[in-house]
PDB file as gemmi writes it, atoms N, CA and C in Angstrom:
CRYST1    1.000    1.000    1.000  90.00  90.00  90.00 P 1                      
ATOM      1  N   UNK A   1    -138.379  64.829 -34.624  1.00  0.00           N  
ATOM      2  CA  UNK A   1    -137.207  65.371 -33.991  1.00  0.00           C  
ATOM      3  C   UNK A   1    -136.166  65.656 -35.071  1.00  0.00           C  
ATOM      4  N   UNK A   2    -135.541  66.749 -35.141  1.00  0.00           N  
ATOM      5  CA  UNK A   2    -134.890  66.891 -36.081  1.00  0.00           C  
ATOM      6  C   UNK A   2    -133.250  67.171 -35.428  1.00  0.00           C  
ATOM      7  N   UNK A   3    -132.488  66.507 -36.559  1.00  0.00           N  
ATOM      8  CA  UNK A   3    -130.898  66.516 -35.940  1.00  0.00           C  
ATOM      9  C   UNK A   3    -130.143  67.770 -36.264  1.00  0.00           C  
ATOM     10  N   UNK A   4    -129.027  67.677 -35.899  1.00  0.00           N  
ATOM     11  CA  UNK A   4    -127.956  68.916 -35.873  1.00  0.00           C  
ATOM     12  C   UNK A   4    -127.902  69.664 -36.872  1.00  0.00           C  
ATOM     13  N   UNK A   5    -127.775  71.242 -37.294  1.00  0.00           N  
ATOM     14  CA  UNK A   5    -128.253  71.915 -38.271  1.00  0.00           C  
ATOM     15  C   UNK A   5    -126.856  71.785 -39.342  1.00  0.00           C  
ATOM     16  N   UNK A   6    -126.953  71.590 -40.640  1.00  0.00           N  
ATOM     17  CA  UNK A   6    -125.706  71.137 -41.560  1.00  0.00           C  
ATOM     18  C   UNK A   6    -125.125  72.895 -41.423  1.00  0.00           C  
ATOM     19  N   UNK A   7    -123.795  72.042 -41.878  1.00  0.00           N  
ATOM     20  CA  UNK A   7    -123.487  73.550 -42.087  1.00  0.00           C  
ATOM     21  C   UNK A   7    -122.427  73.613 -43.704  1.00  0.00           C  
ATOM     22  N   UNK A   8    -123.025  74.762 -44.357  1.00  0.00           N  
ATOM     23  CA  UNK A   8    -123.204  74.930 -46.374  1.00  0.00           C  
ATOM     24  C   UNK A   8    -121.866  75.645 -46.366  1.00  0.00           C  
ATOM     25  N   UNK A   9    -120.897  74.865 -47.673  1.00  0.00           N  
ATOM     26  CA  UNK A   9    -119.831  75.427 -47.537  1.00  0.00           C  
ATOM     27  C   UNK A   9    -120.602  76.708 -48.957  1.00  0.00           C  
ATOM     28  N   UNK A  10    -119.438  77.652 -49.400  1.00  0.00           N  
ATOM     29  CA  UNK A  10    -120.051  79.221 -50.027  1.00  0.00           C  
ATOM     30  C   UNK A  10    -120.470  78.556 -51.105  1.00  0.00           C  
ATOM     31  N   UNK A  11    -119.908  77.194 -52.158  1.00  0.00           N  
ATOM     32  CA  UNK A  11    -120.190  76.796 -53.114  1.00  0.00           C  
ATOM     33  C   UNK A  11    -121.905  76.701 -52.961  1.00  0.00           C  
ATOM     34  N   UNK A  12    -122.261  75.766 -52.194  1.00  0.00           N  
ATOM     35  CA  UNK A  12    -123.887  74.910 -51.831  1.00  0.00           C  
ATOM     36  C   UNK A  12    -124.514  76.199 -51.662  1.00  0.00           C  
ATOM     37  N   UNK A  13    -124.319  77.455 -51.074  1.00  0.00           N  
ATOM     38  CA  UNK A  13    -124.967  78.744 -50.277  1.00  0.00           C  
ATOM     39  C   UNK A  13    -125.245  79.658 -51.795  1.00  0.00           C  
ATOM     40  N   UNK A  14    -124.339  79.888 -52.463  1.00  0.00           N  
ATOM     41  CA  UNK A  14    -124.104  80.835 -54.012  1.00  0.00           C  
ATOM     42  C   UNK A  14    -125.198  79.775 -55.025  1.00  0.00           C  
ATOM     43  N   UNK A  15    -124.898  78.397 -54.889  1.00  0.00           N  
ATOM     44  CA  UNK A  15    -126.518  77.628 -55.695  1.00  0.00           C  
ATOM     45  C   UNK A  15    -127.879  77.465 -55.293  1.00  0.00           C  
ATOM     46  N   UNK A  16    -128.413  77.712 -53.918  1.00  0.00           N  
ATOM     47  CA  UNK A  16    -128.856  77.351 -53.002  1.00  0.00           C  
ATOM     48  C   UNK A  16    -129.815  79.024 -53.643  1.00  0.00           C  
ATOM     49  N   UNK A  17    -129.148  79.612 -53.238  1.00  0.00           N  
ATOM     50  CA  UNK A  17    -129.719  81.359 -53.265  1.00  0.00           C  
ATOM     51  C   UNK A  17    -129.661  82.026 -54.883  1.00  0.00           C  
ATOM     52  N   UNK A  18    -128.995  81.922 -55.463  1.00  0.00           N  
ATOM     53  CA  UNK A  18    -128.795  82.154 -56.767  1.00  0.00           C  
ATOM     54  C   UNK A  18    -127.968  83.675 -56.923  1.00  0.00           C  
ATOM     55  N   UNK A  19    -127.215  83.967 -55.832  1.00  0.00           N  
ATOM     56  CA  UNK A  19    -126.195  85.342 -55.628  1.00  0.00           C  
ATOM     57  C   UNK A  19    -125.263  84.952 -56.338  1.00  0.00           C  
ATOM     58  N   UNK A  20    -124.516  85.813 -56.498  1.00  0.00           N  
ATOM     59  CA  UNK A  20    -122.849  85.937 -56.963  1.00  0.00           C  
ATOM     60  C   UNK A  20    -122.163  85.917 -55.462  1.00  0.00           C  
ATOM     61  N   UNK A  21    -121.079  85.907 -55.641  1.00  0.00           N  
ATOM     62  CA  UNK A  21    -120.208  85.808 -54.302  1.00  0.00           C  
ATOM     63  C   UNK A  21    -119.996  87.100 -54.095  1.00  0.00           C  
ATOM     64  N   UNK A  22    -120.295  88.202 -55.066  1.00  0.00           N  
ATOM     65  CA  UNK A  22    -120.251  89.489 -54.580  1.00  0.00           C  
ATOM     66  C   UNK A  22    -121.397  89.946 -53.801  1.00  0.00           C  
ATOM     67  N   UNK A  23    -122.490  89.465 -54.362  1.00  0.00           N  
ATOM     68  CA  UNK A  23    -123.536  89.591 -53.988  1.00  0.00           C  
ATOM     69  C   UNK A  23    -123.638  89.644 -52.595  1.00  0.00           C  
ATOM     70  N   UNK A  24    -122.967  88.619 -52.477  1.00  0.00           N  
ATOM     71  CA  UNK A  24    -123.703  87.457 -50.934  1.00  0.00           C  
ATOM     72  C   UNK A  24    -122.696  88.378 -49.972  1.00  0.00           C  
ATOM     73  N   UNK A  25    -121.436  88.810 -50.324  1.00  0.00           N  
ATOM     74  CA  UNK A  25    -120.715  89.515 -49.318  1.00  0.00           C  
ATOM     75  C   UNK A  25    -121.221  90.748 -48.826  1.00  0.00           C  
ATOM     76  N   UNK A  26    -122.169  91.662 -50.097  1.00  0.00           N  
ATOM     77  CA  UNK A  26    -122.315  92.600 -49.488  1.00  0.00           C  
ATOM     78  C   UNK A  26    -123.518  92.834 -49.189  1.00  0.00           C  
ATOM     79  N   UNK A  27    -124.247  91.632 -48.962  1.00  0.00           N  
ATOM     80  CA  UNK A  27    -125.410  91.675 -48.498  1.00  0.00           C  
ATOM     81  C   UNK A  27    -125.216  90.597 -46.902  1.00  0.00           C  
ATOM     82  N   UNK A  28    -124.310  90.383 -46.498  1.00  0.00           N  
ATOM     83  CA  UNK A  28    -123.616  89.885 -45.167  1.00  0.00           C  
ATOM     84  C   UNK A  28    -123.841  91.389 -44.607  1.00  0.00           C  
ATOM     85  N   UNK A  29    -122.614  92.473 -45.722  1.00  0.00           N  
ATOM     86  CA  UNK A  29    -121.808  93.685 -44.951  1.00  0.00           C  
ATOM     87  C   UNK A  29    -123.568  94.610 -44.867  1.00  0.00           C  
ATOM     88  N   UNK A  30    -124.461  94.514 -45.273  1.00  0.00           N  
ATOM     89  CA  UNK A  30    -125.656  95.106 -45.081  1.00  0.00           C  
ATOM     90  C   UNK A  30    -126.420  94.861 -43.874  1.00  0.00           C  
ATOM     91  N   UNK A  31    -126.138  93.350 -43.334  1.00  0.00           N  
ATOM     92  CA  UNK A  31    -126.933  92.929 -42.665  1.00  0.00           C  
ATOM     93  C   UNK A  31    -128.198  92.471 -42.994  1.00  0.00           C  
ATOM     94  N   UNK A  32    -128.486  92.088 -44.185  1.00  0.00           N  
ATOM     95  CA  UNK A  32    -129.268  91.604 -44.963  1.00  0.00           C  
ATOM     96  C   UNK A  32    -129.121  89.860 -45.496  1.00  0.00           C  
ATOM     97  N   UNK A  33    -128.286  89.390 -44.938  1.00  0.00           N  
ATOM     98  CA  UNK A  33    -127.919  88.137 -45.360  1.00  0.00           C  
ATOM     99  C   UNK A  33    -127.532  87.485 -44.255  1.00  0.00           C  
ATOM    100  N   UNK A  34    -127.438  85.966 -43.789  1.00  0.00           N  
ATOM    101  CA  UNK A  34    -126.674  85.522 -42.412  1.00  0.00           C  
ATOM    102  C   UNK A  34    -125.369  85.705 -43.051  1.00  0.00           C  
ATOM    103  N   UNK A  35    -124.796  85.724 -41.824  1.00  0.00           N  
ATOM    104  CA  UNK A  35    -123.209  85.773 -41.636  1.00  0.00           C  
ATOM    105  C   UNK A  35    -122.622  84.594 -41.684  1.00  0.00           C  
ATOM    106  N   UNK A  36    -121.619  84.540 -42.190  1.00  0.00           N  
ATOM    107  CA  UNK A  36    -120.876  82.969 -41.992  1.00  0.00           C  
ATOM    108  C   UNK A  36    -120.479  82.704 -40.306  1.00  0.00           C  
ATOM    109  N   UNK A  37    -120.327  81.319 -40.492  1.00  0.00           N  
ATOM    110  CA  UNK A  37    -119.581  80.780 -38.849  1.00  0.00           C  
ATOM    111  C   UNK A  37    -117.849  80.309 -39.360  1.00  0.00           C  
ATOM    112  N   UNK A  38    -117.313  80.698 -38.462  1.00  0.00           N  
ATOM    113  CA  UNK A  38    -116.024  79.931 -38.308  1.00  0.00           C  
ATOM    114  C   UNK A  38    -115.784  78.421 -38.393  1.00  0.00           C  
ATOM    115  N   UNK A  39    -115.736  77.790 -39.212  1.00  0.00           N  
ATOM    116  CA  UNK A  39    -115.213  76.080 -38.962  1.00  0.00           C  
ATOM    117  C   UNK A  39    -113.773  76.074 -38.722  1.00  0.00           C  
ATOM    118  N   UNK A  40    -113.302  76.637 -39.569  1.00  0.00           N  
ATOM    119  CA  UNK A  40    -111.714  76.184 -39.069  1.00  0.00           C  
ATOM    120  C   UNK A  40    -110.748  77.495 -39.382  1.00  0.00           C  
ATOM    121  N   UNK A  41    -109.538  77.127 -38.832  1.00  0.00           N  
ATOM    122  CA  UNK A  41    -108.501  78.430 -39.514  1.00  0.00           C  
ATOM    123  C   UNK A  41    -108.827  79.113 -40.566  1.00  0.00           C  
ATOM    124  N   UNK A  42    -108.991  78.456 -42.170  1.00  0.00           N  
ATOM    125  CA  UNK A  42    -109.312  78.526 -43.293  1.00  0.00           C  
ATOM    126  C   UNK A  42    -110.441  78.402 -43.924  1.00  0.00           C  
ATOM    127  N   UNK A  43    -111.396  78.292 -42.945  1.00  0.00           N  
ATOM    128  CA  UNK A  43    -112.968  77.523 -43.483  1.00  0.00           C  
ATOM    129  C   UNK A  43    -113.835  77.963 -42.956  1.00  0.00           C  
ATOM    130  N   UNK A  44    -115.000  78.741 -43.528  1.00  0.00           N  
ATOM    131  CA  UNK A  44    -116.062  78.959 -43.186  1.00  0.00           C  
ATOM    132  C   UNK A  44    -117.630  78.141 -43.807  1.00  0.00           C  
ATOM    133  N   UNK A  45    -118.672  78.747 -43.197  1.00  0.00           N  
ATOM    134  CA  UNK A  45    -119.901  78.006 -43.642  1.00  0.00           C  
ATOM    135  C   UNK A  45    -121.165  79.133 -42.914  1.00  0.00           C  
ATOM    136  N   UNK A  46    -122.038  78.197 -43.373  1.00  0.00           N  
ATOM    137  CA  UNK A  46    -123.458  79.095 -43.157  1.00  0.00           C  
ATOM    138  C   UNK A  46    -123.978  78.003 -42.599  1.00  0.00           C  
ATOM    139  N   UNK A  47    -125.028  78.552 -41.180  1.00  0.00           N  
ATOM    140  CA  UNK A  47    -126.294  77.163 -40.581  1.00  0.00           C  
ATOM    141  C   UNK A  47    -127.183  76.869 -42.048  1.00  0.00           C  
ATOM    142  N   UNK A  48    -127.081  75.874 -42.405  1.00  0.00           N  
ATOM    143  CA  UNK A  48    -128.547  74.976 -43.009  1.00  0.00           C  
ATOM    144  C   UNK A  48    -130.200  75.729 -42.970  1.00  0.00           C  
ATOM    145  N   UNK A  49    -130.113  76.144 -41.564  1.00  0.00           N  
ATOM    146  CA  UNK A  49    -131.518  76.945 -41.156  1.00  0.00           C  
ATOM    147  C   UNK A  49    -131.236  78.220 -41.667  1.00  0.00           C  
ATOM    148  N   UNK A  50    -130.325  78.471 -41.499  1.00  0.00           N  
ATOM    149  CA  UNK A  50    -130.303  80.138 -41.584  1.00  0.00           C  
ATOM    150  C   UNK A  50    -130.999  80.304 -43.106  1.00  0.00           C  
ATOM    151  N   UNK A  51    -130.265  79.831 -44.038  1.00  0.00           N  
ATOM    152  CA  UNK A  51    -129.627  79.979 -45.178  1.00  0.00           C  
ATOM    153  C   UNK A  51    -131.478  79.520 -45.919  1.00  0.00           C  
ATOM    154  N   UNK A  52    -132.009  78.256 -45.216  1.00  0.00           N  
ATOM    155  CA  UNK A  52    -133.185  77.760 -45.740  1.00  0.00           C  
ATOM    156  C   UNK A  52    -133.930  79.228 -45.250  1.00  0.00           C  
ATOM    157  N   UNK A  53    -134.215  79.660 -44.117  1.00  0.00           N  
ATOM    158  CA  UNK A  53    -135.192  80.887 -43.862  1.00  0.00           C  
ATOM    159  C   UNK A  53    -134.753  82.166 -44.782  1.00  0.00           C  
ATOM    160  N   UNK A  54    -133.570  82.509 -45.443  1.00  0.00           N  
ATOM    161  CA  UNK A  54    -133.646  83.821 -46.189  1.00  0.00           C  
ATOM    162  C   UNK A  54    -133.938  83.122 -47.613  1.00  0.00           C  
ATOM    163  N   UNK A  55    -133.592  82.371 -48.133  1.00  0.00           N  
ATOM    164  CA  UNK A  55    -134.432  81.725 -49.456  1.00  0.00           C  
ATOM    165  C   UNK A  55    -135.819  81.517 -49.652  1.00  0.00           C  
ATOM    166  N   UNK A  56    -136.900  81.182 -48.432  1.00  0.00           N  
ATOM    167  CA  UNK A  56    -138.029  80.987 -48.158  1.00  0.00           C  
ATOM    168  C   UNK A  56    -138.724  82.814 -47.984  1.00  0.00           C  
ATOM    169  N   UNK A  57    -137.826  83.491 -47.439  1.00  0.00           N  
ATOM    170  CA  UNK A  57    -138.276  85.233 -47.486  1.00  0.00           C  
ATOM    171  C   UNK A  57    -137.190  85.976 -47.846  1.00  0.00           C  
ATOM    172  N   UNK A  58    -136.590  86.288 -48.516  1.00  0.00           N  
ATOM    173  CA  UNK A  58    -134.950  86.856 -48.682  1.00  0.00           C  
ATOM    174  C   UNK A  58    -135.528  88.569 -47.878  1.00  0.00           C  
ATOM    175  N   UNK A  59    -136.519  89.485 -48.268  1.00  0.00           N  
ATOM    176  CA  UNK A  59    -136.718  90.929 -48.155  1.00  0.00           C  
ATOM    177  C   UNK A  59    -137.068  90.749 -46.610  1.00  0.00           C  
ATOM    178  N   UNK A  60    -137.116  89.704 -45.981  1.00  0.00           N  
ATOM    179  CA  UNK A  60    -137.905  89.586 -44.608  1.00  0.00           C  
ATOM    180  C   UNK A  60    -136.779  88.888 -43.490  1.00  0.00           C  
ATOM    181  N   UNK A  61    -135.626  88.652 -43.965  1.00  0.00           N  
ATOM    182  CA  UNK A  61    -134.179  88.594 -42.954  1.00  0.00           C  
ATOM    183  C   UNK A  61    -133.733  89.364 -42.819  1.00  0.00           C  
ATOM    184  N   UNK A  62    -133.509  90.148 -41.489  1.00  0.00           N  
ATOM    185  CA  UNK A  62    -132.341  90.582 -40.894  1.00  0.00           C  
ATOM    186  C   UNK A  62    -131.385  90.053 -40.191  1.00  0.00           C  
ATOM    187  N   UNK A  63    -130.461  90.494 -39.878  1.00  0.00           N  
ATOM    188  CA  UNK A  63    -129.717  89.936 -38.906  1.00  0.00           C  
ATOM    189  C   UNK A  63    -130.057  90.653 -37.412  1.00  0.00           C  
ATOM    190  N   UNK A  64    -129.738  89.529 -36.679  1.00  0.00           N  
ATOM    191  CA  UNK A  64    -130.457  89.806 -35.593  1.00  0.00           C  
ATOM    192  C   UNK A  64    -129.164  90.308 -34.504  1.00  0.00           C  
ATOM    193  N   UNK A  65    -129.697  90.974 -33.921  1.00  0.00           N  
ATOM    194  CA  UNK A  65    -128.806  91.770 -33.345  1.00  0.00           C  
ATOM    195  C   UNK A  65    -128.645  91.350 -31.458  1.00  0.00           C  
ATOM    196  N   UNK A  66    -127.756  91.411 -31.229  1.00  0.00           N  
ATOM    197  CA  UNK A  66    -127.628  90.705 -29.863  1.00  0.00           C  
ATOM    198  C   UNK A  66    -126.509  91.405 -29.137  1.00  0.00           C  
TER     199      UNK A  66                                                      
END                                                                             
């Protein structure tokens, strides 16, 4: 059973993947990358899962459309 999915502040996400922070933005604005979530006024993050499934296939994530 596995518990609640962490959620990667941009520092852990930019080492994790090996992007630049330019990188990672405009591969968000592509739809090629997950999107961040809202934590707070000032704070964002990425799901744990998300972030593990485009490192495991990076050319094979999209964002999924809903």
């Amino acid at each position: 059973m596995s518990g609640p999915d962490r959620i990667l502040r941009l520092r852990t996400v930019l080492d994790r993947t090996g992007l630049s922070r330019s990188a990672l933005y405009r591969k968000i604005a592509e739809g090629t990358f997950p999107a961040q979530i809202r934590i707070s006024i000032n704070g964002a993050g990425w799901h744990k899962s998300d972030i593990n499934r485009w490192v495991e296939r990076p050319t094979g994530w999209w964002a999924r459309m809903e």
